[in-house]
Wavefront OBJ file of the C-alpha trace (Angstrom):
o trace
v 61.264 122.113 54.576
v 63.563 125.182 54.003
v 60.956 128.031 54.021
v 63.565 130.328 52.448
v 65.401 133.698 52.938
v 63.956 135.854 55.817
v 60.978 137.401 54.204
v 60.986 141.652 55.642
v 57.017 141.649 56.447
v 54.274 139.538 57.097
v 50.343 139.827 55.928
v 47.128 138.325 56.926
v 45.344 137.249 53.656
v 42.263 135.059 54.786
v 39.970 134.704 57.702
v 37.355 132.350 58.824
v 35.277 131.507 61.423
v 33.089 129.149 62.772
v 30.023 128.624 65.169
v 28.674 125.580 67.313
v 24.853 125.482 65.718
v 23.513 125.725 69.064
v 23.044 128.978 70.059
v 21.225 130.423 73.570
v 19.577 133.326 73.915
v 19.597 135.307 77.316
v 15.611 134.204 77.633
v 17.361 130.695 76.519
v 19.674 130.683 79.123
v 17.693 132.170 81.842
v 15.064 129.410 81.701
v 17.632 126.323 81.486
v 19.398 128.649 84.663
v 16.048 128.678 86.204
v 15.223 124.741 86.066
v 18.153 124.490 89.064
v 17.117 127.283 91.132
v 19.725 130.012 89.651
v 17.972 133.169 89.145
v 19.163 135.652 86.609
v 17.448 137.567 84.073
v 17.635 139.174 80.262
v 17.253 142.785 81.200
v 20.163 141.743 84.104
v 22.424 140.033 81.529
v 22.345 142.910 79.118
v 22.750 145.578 81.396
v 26.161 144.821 83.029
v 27.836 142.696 79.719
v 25.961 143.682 76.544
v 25.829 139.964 75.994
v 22.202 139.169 73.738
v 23.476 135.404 72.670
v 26.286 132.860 73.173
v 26.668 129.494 71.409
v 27.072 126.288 72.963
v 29.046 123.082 71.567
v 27.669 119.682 71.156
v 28.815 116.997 73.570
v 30.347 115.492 70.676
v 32.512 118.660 69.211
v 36.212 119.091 70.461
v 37.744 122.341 70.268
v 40.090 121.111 67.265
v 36.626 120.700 65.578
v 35.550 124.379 65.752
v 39.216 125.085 65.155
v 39.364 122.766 62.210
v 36.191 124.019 60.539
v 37.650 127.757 60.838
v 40.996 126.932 59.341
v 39.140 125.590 56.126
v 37.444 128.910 55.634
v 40.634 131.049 56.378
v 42.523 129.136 53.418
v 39.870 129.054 51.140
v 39.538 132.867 51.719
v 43.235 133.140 51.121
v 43.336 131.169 48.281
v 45.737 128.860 50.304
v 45.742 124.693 51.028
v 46.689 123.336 53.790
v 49.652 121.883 51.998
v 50.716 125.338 51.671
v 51.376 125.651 55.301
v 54.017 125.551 57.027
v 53.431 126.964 60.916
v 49.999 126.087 62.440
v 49.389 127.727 66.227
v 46.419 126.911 67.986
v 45.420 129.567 70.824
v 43.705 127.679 73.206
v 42.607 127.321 76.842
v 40.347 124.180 76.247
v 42.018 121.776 74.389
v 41.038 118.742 73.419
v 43.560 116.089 75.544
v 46.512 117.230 77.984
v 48.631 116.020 74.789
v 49.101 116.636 72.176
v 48.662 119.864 71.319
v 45.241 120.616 69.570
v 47.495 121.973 66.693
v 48.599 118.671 66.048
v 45.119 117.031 65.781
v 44.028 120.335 63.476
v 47.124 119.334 61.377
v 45.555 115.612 61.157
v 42.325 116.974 60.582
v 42.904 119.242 57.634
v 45.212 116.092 55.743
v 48.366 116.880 56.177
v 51.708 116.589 58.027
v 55.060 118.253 58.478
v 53.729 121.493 59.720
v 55.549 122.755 63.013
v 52.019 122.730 65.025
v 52.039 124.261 68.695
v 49.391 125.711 70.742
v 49.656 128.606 72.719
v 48.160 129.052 76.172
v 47.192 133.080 76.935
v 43.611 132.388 77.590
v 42.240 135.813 76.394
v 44.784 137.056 74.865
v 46.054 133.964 73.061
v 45.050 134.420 69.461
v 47.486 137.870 69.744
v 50.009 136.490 71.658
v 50.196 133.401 68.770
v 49.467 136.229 66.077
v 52.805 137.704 67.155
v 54.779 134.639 67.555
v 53.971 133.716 63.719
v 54.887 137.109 62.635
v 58.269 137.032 64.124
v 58.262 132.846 62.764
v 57.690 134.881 58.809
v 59.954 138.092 59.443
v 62.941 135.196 60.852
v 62.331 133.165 57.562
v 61.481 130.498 59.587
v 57.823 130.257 58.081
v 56.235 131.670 55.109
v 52.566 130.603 55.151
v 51.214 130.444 58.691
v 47.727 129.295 59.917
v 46.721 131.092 63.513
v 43.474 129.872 65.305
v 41.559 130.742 68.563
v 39.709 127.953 69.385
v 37.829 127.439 72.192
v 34.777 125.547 74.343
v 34.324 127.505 77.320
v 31.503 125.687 78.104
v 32.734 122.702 79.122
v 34.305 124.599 82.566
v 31.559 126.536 83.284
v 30.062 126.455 86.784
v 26.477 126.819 85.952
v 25.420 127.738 89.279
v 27.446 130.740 89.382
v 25.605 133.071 87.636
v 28.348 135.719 87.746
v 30.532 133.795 85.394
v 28.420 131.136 83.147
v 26.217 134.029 81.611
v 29.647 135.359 79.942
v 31.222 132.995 77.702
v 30.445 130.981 74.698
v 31.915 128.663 72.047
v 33.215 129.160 68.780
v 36.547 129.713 66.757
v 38.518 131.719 64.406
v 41.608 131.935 62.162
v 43.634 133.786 59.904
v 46.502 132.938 57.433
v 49.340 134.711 57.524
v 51.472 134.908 54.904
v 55.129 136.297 53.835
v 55.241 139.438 51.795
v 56.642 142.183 50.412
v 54.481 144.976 51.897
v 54.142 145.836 55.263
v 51.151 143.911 56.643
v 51.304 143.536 60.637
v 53.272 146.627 61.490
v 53.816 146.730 65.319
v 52.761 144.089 68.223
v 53.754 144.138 72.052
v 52.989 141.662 74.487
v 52.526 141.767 78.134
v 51.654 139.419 81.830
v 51.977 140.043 85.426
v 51.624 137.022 87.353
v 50.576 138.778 90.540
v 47.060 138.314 89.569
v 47.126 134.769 88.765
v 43.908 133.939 91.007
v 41.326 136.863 89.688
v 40.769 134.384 86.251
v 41.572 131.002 86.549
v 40.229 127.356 86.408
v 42.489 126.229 89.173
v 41.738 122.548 88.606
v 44.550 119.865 87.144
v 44.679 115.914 86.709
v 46.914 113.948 88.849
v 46.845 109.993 89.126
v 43.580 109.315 87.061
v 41.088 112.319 88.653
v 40.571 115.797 89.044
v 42.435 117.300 91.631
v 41.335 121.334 92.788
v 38.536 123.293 91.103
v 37.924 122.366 87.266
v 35.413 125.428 87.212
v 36.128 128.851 85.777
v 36.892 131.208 88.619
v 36.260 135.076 88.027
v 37.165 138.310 90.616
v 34.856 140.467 88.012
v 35.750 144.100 89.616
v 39.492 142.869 89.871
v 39.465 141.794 86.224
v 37.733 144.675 84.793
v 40.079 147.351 86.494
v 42.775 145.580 85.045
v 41.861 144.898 81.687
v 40.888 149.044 80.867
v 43.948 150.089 82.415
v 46.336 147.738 80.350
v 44.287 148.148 77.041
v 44.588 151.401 77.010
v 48.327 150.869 77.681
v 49.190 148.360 74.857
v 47.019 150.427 72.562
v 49.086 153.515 72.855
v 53.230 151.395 73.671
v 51.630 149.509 70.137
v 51.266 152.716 68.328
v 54.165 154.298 69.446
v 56.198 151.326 67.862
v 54.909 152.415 64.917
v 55.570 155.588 64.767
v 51.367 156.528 64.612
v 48.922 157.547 66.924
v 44.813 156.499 67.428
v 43.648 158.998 65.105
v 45.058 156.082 62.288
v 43.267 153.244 63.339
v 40.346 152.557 61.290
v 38.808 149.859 62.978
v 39.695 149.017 67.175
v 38.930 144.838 67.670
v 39.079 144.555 71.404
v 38.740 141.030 73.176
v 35.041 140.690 73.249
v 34.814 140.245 76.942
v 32.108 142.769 78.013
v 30.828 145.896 77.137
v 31.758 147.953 79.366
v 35.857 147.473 79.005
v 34.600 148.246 75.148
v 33.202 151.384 75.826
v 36.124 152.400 78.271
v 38.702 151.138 75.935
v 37.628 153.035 73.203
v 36.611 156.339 75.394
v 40.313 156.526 76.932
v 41.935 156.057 73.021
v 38.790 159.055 71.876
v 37.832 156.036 69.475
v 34.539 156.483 68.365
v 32.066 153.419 69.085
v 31.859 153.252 65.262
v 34.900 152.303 64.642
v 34.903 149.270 67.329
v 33.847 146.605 66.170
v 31.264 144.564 68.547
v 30.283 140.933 68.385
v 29.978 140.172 72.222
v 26.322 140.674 72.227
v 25.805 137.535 69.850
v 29.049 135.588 70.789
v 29.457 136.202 74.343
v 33.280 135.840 75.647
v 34.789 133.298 73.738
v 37.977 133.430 75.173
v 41.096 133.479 72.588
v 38.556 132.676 69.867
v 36.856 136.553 70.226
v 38.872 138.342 68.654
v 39.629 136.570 65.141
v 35.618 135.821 65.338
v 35.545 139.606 65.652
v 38.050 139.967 62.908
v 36.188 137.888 60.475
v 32.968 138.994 60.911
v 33.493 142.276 60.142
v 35.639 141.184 56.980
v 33.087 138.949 55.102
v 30.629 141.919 55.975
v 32.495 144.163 54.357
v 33.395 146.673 57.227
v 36.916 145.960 56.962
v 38.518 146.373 53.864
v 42.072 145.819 52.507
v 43.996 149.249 53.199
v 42.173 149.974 56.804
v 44.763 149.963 59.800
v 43.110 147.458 62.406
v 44.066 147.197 66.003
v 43.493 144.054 67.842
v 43.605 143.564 71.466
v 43.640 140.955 73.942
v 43.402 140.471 77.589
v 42.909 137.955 80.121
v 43.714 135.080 83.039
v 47.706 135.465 83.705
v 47.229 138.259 84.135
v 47.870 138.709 80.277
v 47.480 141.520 77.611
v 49.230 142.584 74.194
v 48.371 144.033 70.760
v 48.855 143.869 66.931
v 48.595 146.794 64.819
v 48.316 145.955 61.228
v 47.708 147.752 57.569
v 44.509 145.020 56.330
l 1 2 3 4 5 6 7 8 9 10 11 12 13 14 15 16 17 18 19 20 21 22 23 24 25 26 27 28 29 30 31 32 33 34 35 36 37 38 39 40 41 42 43 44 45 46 47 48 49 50 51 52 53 54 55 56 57 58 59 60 61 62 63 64 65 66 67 68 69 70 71 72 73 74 75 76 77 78 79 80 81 82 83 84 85 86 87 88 89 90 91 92 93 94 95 96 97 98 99 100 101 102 103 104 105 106 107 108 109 110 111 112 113 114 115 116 117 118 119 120 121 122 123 124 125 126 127 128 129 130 131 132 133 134 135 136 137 138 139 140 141 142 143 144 145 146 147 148 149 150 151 152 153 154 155 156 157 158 159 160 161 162 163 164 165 166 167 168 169 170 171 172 173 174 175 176 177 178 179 180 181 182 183 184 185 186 187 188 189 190 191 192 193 194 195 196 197 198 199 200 201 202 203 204 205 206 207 208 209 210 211 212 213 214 215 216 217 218 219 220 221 222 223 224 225 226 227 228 229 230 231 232 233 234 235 236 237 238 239 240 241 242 243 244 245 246 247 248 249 250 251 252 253 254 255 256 257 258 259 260 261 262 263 264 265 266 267 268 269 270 271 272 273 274 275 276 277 278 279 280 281 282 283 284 285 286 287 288 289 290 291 292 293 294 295 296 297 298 299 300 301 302 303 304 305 306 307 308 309 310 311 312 313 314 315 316 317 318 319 320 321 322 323 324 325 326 327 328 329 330
């Protein structure tokens, strides 16, 4: 397919998400927690993550099944099929086999073929670092109508007698389409990793000959990952801006990886973002990885928070040790 002369700007022009139906309460979790001797509570939960909720995936859902059943409602919300497309990325750090790429089985899913289809591997910060790589794919001319998904089941490497670490994430996924255009829609993005802190959050585990070989758990240096992640979000935020030639006081709505609380709060304190501009969806989501932030995205779309005009930041950060940004004009 020859996608054309190199469009001069790309724009997002649907969203969707999508949510296993089982969803745990703290109280939920506490009590399953409780039946093998881990001891955590609510008030404990809530107080050092702002996390109220998480969801959980059936045995029998794959992460190209969340993935899949966002994609529909990003297309449908921009008007788009999926024989429209012509880029699908997949942001994921639990995919469904080693190979092939859970893009490729979304591509099978939705009906269609022909598609480049990669996924890209940034845990947290995947959905921007895949954001950004479609972009440049649509300003190149080498795509025109790109699908972008975060897609992820966090649950499956979970140690669930750490309570330190399985409280914190949750299932789910989200996606955009992003389209070729005439007016500016994603207006400055910059991407970052240091590989020095490779070991503060990482499931060190791999397959070799048949079995598991190492630790197939999620493994978490908490402090060590939250010193990190305000530092660098701050960072992107303002490198981002200054690509752009604008400053905070421009940003109408701040979409920070949905990790914890906290980072939110500190994030948006260093930037002098008020709270009401942040947009928050940890406390029913939990940390769902590279799916948090286009959750977070279309959540506040379909309720009507963001609206076509608003400047929205996103931000992600996570196990690399990765972080980067997209500014963009909604």
């Amino acid at each position: 397919m020859n996608p054309g002369p190199a469009p001069r700007h790309s724009r997002i022009t649907g969203t969707g998400s999508h949510l296993p139906a089982l969803r745990l309460s703290n109280q939920q979790l506490v009590e399953r927690l409780a039946a093998d001797g881990i001891e955590t509570s609510d008030d404990w939960i809530v107080e050092r993550t702002g996390i109220r909720a998480r969801h959980f995936a059936d045995p029998a859902e794959h992460c190209s099944d969340l993935a899949t059943a966002a994609a529909r409602k990003a297309l449908e919300a921009a008007g788009c099929t999926a024989a429209d497309l012509d880029l699908i990325i997949v942001a994921t750090s639990t995919p469904d086999m080693v190979f092939p790429s859970t893009a490729c089985i979304v591509q099978r899913k939705l009906g269609v073929h022909g598609a480049a289809a990669f996924d890209v591997q940034a845990v947290c910060s995947g959905f921007v670092y895949a954001l950004t790589l479609a972009d440049a794919m649509i300003r190149s001319g080498g795509a025109r109508c790109a699908l972008v998904i975060g897609s992820e089941v966090f649950s499956r490497i979970l140690d669930f007698k750490d309570r330190t670490t399985c409280v914190l994430f949750g299932d789910g996924a989200g996606a955009v389409v992003l389209q070729a255009s005439d007016t500016p829609g994603i207006v400055a993005t910059d991407l970052h990793a240091d590989g020095r802190h490779v070991d503060i959050l990482c499931t060190p585990g791999t397959v070799s000959g048949g079995a598991v070989t190492g630790d197939p758990l999620l493994r978490m240096d908490g402090q060590a990952v939250f010193k990190l992640a305000v530092g660098v979000l701050e960072d992107v935020a303002r490198s981002t801006l200054a690509k752009a030639g604008r400053s905070a006081d421009d940003i109408d709505w701040l979409i920070p990886h949905q990790a914890n609380i906290r980072i939110l709060q500190a994030t948006a304190k260093r930037l002098k973002i008020p709270m009401e501009k942040v947009v928050v969806t940890v406390d029913a989501h939990g940390n769902t990885s590279a799916a948090s932030v286009p959750l977070a995205l279309d959540t506040a779309v379909r309720s009507g928070r963001i609206a076509r005009g608003d400047t929205v930041m996103l931000q992600g950060v996570g196990g690399g040790f990765t972080w980067g940004a997209v500014l963009l004009d909604f």
